[in-house]
PDB file as gemmi writes it, atoms N, CA and C in Angstrom:
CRYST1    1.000    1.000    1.000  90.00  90.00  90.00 P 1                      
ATOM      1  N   UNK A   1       0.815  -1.189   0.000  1.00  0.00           N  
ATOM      2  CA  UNK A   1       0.000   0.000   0.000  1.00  0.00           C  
ATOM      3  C   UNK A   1       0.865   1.262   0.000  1.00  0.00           C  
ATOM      4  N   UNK A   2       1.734   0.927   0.988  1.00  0.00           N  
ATOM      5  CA  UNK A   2       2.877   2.537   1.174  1.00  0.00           C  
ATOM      6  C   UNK A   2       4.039   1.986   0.184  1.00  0.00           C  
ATOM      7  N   UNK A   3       3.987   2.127  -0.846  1.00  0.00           N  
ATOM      8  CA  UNK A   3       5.549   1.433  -1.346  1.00  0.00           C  
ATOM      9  C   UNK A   3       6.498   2.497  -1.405  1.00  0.00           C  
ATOM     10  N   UNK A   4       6.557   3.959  -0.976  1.00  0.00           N  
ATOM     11  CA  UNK A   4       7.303   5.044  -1.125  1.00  0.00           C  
ATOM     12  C   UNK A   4       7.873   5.369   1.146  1.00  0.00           C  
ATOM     13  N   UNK A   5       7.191   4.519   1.374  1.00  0.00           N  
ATOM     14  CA  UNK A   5       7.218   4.216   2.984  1.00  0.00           C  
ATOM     15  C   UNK A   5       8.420   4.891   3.792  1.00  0.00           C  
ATOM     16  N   UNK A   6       9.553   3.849   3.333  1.00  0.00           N  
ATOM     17  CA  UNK A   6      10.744   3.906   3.968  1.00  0.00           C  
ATOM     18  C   UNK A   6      12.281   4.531   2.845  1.00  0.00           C  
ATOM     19  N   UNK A   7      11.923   5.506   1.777  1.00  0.00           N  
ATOM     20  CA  UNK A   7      12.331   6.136   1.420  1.00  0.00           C  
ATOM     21  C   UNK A   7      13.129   7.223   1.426  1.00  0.00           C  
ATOM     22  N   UNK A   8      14.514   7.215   1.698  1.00  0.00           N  
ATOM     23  CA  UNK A   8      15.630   8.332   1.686  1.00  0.00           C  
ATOM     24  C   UNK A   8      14.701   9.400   1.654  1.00  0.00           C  
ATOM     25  N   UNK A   9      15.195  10.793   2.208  1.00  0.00           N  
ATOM     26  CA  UNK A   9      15.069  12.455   1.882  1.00  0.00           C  
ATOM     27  C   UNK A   9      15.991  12.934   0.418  1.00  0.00           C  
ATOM     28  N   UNK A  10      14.814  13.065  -0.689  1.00  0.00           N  
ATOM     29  CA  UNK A  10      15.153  13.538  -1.618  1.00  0.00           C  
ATOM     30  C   UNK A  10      17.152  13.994  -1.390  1.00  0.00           C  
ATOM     31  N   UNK A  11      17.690  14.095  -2.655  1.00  0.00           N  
ATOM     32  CA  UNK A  11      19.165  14.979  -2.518  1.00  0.00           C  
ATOM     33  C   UNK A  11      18.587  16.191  -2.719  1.00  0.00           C  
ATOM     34  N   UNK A  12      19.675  17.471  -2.506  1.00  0.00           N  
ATOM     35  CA  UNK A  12      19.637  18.549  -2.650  1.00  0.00           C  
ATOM     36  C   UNK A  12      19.033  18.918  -4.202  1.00  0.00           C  
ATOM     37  N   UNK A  13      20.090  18.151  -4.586  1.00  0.00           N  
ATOM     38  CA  UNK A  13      19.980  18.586  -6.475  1.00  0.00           C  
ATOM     39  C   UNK A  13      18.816  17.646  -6.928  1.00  0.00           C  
ATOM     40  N   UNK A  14      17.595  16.961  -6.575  1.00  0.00           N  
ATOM     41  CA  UNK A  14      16.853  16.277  -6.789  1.00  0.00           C  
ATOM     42  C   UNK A  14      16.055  17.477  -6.267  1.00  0.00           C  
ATOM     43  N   UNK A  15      15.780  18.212  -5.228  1.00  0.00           N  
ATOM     44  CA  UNK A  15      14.789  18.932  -4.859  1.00  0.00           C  
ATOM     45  C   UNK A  15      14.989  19.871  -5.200  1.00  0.00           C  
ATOM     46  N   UNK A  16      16.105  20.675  -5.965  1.00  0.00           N  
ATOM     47  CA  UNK A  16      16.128  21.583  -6.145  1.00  0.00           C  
ATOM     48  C   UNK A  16      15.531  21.584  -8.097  1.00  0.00           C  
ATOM     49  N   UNK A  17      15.689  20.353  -8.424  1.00  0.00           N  
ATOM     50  CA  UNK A  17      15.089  20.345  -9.633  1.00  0.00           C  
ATOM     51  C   UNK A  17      13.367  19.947  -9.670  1.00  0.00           C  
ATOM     52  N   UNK A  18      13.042  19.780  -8.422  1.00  0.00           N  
ATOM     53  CA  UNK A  18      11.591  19.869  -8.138  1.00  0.00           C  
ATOM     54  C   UNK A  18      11.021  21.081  -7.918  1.00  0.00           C  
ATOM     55  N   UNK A  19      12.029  21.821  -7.263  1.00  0.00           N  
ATOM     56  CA  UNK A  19      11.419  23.310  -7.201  1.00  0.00           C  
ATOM     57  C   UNK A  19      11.369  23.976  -8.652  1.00  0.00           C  
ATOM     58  N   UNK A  20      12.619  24.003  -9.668  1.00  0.00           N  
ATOM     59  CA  UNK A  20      12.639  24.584 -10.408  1.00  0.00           C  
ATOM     60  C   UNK A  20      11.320  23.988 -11.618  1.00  0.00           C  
ATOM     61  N   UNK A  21      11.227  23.064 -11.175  1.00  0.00           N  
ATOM     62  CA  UNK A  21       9.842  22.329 -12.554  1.00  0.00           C  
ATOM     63  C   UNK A  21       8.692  23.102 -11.890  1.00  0.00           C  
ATOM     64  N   UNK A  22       8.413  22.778 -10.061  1.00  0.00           N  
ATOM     65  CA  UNK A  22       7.268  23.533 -10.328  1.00  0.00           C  
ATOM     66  C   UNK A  22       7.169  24.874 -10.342  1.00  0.00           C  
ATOM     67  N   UNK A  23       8.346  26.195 -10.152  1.00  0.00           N  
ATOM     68  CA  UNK A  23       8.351  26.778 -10.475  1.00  0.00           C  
ATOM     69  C   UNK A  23       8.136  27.481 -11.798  1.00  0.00           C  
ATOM     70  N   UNK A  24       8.570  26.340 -12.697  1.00  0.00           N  
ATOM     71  CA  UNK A  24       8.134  26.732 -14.180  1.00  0.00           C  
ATOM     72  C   UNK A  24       6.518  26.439 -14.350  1.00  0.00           C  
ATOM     73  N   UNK A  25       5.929  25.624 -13.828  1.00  0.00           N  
ATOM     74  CA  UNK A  25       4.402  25.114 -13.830  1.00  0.00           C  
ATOM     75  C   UNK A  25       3.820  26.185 -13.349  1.00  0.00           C  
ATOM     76  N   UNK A  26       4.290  26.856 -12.470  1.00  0.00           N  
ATOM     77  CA  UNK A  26       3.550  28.268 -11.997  1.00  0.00           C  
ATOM     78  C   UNK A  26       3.549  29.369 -12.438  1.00  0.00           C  
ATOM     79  N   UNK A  27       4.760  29.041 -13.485  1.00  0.00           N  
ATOM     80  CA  UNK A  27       4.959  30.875 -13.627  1.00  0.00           C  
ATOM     81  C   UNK A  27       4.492  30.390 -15.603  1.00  0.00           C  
ATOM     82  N   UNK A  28       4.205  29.466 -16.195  1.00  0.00           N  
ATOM     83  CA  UNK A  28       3.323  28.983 -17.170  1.00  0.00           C  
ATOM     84  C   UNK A  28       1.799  29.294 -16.925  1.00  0.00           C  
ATOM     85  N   UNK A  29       1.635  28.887 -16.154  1.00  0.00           N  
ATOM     86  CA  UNK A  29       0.276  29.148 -15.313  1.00  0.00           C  
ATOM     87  C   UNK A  29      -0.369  30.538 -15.468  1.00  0.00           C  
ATOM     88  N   UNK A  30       0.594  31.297 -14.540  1.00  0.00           N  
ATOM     89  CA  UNK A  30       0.177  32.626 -14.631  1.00  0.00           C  
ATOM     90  C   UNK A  30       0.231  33.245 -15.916  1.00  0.00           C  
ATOM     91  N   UNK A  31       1.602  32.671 -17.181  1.00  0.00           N  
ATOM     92  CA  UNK A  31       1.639  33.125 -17.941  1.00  0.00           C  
ATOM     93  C   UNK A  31       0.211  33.139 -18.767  1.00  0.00           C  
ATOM     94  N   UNK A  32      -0.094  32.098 -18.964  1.00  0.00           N  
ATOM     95  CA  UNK A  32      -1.398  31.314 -19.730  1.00  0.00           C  
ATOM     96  C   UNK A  32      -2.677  32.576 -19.046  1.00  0.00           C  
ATOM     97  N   UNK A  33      -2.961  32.594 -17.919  1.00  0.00           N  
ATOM     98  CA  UNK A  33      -4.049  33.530 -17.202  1.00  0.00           C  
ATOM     99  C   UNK A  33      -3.659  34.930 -18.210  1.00  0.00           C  
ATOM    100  N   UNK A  34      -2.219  35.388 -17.937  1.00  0.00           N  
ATOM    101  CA  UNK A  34      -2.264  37.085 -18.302  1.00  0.00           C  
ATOM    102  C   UNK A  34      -2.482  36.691 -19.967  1.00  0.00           C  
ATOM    103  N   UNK A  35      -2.152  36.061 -20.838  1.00  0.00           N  
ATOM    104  CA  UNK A  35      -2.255  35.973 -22.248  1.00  0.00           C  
ATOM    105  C   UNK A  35      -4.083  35.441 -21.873  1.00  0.00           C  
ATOM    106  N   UNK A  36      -4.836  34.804 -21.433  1.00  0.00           N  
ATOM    107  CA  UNK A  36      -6.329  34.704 -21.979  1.00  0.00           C  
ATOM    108  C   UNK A  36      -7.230  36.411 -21.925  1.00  0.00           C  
ATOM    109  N   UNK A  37      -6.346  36.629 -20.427  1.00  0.00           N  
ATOM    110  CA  UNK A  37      -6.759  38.340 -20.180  1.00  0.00           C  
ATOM    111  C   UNK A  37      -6.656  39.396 -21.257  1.00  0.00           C  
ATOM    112  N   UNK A  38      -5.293  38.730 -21.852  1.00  0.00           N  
ATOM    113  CA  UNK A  38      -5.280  40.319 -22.766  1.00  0.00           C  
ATOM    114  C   UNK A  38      -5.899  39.796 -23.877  1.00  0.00           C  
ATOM    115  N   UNK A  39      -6.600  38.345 -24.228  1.00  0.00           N  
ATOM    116  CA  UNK A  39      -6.699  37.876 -25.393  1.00  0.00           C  
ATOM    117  C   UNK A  39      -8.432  38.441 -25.495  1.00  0.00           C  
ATOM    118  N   UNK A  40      -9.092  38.493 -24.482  1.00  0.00           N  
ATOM    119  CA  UNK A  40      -9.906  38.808 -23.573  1.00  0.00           C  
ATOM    120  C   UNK A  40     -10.506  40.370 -23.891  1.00  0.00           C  
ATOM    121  N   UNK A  41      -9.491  41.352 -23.484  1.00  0.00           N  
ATOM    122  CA  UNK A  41      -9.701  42.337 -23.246  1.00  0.00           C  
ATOM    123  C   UNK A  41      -9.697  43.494 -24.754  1.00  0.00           C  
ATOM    124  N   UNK A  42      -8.991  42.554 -25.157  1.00  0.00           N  
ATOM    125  CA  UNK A  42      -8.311  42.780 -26.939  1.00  0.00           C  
ATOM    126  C   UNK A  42      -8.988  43.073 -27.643  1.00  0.00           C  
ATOM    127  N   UNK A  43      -9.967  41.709 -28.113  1.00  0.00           N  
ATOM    128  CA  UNK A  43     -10.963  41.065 -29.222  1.00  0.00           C  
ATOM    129  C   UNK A  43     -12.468  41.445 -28.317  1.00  0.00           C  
ATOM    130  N   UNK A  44     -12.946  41.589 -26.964  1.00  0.00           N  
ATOM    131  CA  UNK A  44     -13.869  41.883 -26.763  1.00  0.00           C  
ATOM    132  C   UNK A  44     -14.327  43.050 -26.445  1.00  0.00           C  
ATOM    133  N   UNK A  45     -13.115  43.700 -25.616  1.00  0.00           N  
ATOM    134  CA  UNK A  45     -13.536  44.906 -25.324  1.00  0.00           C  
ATOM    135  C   UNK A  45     -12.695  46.360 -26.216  1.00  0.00           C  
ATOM    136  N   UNK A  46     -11.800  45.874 -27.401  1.00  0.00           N  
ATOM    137  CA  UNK A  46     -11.179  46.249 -28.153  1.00  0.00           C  
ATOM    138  C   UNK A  46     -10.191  47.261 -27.717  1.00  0.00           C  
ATOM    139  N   UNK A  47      -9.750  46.857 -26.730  1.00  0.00           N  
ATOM    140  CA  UNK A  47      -8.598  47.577 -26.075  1.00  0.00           C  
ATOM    141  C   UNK A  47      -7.226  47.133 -27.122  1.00  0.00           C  
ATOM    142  N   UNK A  48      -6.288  48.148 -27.321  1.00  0.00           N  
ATOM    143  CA  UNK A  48      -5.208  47.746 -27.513  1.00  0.00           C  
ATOM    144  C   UNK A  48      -4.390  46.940 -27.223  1.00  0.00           C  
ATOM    145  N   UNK A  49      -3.324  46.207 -27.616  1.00  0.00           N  
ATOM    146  CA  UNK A  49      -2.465  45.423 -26.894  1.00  0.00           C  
ATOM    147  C   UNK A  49      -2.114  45.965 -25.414  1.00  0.00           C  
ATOM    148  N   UNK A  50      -1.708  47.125 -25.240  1.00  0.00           N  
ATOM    149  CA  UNK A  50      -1.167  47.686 -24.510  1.00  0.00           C  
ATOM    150  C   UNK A  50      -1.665  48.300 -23.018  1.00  0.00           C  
ATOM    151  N   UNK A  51      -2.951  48.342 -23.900  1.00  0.00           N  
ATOM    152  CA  UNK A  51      -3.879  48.651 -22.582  1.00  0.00           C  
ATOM    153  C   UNK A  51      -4.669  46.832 -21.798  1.00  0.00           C  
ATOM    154  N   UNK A  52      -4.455  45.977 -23.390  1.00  0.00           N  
ATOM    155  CA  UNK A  52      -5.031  44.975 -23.016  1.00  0.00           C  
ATOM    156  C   UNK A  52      -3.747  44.297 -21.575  1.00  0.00           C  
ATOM    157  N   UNK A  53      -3.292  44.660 -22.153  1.00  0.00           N  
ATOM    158  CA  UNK A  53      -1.875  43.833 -21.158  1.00  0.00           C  
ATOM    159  C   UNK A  53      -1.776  44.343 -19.608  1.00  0.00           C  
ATOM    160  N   UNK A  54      -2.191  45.807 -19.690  1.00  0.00           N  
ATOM    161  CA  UNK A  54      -2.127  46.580 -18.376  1.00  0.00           C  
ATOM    162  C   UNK A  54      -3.731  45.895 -17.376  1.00  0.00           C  
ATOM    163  N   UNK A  55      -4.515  45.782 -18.537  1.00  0.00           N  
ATOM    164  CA  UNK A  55      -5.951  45.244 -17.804  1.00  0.00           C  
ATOM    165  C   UNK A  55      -5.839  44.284 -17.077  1.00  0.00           C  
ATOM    166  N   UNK A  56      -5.267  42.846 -17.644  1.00  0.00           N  
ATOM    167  CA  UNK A  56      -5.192  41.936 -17.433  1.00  0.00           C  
ATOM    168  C   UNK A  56      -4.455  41.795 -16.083  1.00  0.00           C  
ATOM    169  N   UNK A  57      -3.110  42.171 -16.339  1.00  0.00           N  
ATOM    170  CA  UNK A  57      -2.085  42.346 -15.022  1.00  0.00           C  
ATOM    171  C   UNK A  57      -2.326  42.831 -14.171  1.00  0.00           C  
ATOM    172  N   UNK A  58      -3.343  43.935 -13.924  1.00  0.00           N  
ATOM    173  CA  UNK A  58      -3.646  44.639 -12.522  1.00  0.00           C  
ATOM    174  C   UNK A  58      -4.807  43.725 -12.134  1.00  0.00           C  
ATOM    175  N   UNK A  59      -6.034  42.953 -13.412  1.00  0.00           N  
ATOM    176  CA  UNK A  59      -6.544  42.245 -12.763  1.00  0.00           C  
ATOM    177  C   UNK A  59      -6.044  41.201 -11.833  1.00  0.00           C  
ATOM    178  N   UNK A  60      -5.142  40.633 -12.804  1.00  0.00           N  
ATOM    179  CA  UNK A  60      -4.747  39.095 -12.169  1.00  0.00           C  
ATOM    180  C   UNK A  60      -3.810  39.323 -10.935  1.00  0.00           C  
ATOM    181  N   UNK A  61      -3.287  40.588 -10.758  1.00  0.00           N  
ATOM    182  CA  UNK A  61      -2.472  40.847  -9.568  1.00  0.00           C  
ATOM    183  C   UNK A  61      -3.655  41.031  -8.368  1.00  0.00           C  
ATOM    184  N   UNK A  62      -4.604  41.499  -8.961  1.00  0.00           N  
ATOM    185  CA  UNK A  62      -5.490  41.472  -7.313  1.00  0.00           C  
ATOM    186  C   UNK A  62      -5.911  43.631  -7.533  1.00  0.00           C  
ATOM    187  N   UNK A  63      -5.207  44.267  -8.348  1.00  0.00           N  
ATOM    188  CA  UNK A  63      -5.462  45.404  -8.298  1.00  0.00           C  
ATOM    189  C   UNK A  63      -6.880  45.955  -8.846  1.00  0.00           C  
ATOM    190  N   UNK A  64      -7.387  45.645  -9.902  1.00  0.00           N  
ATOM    191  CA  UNK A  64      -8.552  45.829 -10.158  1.00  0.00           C  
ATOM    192  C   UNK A  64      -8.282  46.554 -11.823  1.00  0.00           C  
ATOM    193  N   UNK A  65      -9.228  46.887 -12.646  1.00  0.00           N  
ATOM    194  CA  UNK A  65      -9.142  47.219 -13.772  1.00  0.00           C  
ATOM    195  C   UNK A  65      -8.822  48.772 -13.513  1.00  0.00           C  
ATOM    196  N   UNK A  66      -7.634  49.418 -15.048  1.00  0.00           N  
ATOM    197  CA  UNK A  66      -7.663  50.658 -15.266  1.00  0.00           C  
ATOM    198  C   UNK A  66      -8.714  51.190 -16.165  1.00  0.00           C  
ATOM    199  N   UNK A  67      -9.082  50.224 -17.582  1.00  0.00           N  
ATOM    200  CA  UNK A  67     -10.348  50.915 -18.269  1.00  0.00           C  
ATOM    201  C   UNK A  67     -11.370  51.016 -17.825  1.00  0.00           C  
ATOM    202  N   UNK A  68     -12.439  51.665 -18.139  1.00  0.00           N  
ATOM    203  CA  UNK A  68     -14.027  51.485 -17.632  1.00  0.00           C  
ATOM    204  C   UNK A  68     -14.165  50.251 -18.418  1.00  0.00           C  
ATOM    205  N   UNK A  69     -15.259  49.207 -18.683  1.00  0.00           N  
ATOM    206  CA  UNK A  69     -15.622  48.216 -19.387  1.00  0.00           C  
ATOM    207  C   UNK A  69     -17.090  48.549 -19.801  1.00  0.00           C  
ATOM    208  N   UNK A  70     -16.872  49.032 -21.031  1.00  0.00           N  
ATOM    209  CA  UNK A  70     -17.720  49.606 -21.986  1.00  0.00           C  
ATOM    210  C   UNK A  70     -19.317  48.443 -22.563  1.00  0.00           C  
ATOM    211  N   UNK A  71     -18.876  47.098 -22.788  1.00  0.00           N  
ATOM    212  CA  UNK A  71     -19.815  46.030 -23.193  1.00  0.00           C  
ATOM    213  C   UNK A  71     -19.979  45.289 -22.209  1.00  0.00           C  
ATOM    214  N   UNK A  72     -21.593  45.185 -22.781  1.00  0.00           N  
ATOM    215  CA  UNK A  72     -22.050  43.752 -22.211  1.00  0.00           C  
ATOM    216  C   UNK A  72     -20.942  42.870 -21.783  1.00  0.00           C  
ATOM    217  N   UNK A  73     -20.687  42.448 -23.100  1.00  0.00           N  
ATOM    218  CA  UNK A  73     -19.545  40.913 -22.992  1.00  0.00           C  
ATOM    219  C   UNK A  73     -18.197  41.467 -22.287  1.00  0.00           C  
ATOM    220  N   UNK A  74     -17.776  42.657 -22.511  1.00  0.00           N  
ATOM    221  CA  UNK A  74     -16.837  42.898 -21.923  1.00  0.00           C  
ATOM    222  C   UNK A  74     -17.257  42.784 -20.628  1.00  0.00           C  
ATOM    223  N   UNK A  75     -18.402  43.446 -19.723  1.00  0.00           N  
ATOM    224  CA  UNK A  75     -18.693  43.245 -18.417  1.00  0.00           C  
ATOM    225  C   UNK A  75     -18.814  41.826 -17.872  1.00  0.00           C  
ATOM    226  N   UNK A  76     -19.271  40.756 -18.882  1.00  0.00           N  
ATOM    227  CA  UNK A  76     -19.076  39.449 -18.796  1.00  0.00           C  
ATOM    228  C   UNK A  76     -17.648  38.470 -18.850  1.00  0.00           C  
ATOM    229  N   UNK A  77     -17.150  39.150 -19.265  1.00  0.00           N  
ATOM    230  CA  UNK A  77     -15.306  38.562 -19.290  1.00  0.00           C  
ATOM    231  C   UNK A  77     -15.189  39.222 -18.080  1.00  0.00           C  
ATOM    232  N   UNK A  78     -14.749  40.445 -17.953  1.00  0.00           N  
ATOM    233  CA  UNK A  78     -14.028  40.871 -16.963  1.00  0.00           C  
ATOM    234  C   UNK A  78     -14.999  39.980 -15.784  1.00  0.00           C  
ATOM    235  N   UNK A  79     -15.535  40.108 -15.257  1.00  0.00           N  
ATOM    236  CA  UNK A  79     -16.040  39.361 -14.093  1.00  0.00           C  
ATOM    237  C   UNK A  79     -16.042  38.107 -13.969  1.00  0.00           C  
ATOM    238  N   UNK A  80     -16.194  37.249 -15.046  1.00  0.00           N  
ATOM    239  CA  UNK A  80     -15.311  35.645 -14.991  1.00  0.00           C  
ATOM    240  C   UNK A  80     -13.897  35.516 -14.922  1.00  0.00           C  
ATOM    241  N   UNK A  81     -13.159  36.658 -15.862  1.00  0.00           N  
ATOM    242  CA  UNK A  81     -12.050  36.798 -15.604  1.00  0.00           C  
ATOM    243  C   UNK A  81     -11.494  37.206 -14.275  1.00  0.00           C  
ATOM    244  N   UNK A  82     -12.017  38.236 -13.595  1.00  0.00           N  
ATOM    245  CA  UNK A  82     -11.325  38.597 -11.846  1.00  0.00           C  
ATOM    246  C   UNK A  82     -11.941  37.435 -10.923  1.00  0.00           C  
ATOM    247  N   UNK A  83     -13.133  36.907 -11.323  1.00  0.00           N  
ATOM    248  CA  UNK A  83     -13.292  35.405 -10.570  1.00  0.00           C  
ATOM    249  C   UNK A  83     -11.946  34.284 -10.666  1.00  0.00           C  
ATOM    250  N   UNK A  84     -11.410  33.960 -12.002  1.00  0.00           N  
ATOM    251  CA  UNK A  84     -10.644  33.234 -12.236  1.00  0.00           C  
ATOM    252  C   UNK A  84      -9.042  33.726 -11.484  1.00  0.00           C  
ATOM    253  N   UNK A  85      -9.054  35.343 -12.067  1.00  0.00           N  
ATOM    254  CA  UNK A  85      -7.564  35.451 -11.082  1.00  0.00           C  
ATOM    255  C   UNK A  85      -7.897  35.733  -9.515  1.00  0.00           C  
ATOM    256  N   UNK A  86      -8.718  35.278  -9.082  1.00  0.00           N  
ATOM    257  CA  UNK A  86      -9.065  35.279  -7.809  1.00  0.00           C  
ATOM    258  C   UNK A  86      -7.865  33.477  -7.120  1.00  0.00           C  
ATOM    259  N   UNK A  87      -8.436  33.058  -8.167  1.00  0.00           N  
ATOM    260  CA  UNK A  87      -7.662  31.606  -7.492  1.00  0.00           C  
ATOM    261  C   UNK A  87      -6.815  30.915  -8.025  1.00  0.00           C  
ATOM    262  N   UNK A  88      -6.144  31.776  -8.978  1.00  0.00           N  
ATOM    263  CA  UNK A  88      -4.778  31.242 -10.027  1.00  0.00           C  
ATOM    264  C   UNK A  88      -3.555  31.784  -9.490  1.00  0.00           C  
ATOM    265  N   UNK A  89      -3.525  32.998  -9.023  1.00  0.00           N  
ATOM    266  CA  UNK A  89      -2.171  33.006  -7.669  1.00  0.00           C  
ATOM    267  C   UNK A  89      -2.410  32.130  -6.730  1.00  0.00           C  
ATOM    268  N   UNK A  90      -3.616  31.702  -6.137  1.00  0.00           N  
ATOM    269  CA  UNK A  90      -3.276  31.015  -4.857  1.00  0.00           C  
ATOM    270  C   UNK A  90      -2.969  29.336  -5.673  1.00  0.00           C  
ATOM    271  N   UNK A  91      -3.342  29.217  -6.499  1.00  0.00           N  
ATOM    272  CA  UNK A  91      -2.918  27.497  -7.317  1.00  0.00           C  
ATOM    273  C   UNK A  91      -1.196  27.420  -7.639  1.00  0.00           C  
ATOM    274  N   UNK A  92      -1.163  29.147  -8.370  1.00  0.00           N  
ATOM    275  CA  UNK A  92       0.246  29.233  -8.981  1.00  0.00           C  
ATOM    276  C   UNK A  92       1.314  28.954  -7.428  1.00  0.00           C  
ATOM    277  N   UNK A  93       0.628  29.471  -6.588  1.00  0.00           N  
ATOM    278  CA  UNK A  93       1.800  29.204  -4.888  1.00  0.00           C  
ATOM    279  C   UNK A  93       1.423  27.968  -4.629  1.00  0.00           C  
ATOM    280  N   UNK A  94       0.398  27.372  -4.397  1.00  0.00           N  
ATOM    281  CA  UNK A  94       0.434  26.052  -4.066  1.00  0.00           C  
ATOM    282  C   UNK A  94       0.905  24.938  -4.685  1.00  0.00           C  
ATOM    283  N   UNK A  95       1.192  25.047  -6.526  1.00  0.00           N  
ATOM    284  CA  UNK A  95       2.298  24.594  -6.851  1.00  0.00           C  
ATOM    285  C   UNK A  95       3.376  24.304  -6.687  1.00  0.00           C  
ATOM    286  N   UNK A  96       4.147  26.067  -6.416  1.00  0.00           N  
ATOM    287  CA  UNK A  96       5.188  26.068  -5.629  1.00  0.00           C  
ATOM    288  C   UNK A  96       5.913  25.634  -4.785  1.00  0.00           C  
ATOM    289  N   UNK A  97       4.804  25.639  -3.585  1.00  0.00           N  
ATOM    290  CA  UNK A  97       4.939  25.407  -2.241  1.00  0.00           C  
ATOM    291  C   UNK A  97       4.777  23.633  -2.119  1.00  0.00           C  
ATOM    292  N   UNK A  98       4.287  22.515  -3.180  1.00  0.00           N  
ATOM    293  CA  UNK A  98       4.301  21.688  -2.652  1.00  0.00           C  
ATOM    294  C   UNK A  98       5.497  21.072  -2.749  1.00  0.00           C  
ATOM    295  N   UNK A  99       6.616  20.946  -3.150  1.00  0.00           N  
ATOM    296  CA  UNK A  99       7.887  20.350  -2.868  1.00  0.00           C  
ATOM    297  C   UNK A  99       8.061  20.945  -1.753  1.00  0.00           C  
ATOM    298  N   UNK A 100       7.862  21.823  -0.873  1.00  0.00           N  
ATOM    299  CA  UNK A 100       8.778  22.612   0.205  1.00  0.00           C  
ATOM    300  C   UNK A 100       8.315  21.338   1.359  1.00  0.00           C  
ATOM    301  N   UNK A 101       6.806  21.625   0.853  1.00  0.00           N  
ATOM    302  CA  UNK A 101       5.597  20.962   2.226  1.00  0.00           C  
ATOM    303  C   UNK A 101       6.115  19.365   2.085  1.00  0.00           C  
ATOM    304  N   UNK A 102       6.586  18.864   0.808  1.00  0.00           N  
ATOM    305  CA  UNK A 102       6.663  17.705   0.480  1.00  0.00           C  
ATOM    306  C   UNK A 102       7.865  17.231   1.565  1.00  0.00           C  
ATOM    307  N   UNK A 103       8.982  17.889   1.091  1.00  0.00           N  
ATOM    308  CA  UNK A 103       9.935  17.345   1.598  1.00  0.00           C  
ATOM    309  C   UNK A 103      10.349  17.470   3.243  1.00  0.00           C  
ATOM    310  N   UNK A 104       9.511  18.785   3.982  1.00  0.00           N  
ATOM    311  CA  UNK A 104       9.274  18.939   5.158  1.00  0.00           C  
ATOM    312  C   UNK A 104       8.529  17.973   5.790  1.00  0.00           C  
ATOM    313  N   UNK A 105       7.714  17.101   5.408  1.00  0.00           N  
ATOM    314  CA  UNK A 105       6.738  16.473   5.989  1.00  0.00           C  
ATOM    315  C   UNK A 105       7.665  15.002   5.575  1.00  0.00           C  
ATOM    316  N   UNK A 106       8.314  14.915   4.633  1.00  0.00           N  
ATOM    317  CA  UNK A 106       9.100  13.568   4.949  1.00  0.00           C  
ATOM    318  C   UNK A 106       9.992  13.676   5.697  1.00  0.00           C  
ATOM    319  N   UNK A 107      10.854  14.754   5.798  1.00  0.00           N  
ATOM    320  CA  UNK A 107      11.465  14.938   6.869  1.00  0.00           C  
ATOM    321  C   UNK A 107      11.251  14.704   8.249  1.00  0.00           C  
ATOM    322  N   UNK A 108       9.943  15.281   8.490  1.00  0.00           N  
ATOM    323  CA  UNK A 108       9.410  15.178   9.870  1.00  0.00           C  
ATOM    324  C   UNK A 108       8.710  13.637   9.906  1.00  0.00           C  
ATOM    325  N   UNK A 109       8.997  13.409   9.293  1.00  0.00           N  
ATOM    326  CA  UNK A 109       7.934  11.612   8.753  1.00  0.00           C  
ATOM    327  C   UNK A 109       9.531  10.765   9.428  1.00  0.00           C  
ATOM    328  N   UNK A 110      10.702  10.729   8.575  1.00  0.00           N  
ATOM    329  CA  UNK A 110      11.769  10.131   8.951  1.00  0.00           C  
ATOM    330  C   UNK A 110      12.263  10.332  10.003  1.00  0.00           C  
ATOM    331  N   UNK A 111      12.365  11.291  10.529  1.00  0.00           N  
ATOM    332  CA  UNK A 111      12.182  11.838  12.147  1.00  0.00           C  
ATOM    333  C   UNK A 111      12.092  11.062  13.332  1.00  0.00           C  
ATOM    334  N   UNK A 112      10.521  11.314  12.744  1.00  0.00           N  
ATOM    335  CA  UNK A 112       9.483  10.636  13.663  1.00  0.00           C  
ATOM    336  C   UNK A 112       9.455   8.632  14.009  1.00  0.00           C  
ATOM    337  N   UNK A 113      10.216   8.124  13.009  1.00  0.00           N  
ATOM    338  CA  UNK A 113      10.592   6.793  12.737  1.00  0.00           C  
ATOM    339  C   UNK A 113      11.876   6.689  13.474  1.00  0.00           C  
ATOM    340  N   UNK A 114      13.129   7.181  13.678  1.00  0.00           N  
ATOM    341  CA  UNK A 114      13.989   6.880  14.416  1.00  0.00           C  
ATOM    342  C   UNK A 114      13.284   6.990  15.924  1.00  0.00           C  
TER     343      UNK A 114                                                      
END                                                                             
């Protein structure tokens, strides 16, 4: 059932290439969120690249929009959209964070066995 049970603590350079993968999984992540935002803000609410890019980023940072949002559909993106970056930083850290938690908790797991 446990076949990972009695298993060594990762090496350094084994966890440190766990951090760096899910670090890339997170910061893909976010990438993917700010490109649907400006893809979003672009084609629906016909913002420029430039403004589309600024929309997106203050959304997904948690700041809130600089344009007014002129359409319907635009009022309909943007509000699925600040729903969505509501919980794509906290996914993009919990990515992050699970090698840390991972290898802390085997740690304290092997520990706890001597």
């Amino acid at each position: 059932m446990y076949e990972h049970r009695n298993q060594p603590l990762a090496s350094r350079k084994v966890f440190a290439s766990r951090l760096i993968r899910n670090g890339l999984i997170g910061l893909l992540l976010i990438m993917f969120s700010l490109v649907i935002g400006m893809l979003g803000y672009h084609f629906i609410e016909h913002l420029s690249w430039i403004d589309a890019l600024l929309n997106a980023s203050m959304i997904l940072s948690g700041m809130g929009p600089v344009n007014p949002v002129q359409t319907d559909a635009g009022k309909l993106f943007a509000s699925f959209y600040a729903l969505y970056s509501g919980i794509i930083p906290l996914t993009a850290a919990g990515v992050l964070a699970a090698p840390i938690l991972h290898r802390f908790l085997h740690r304290f797991h092997l520990a706890d066995e001597k």
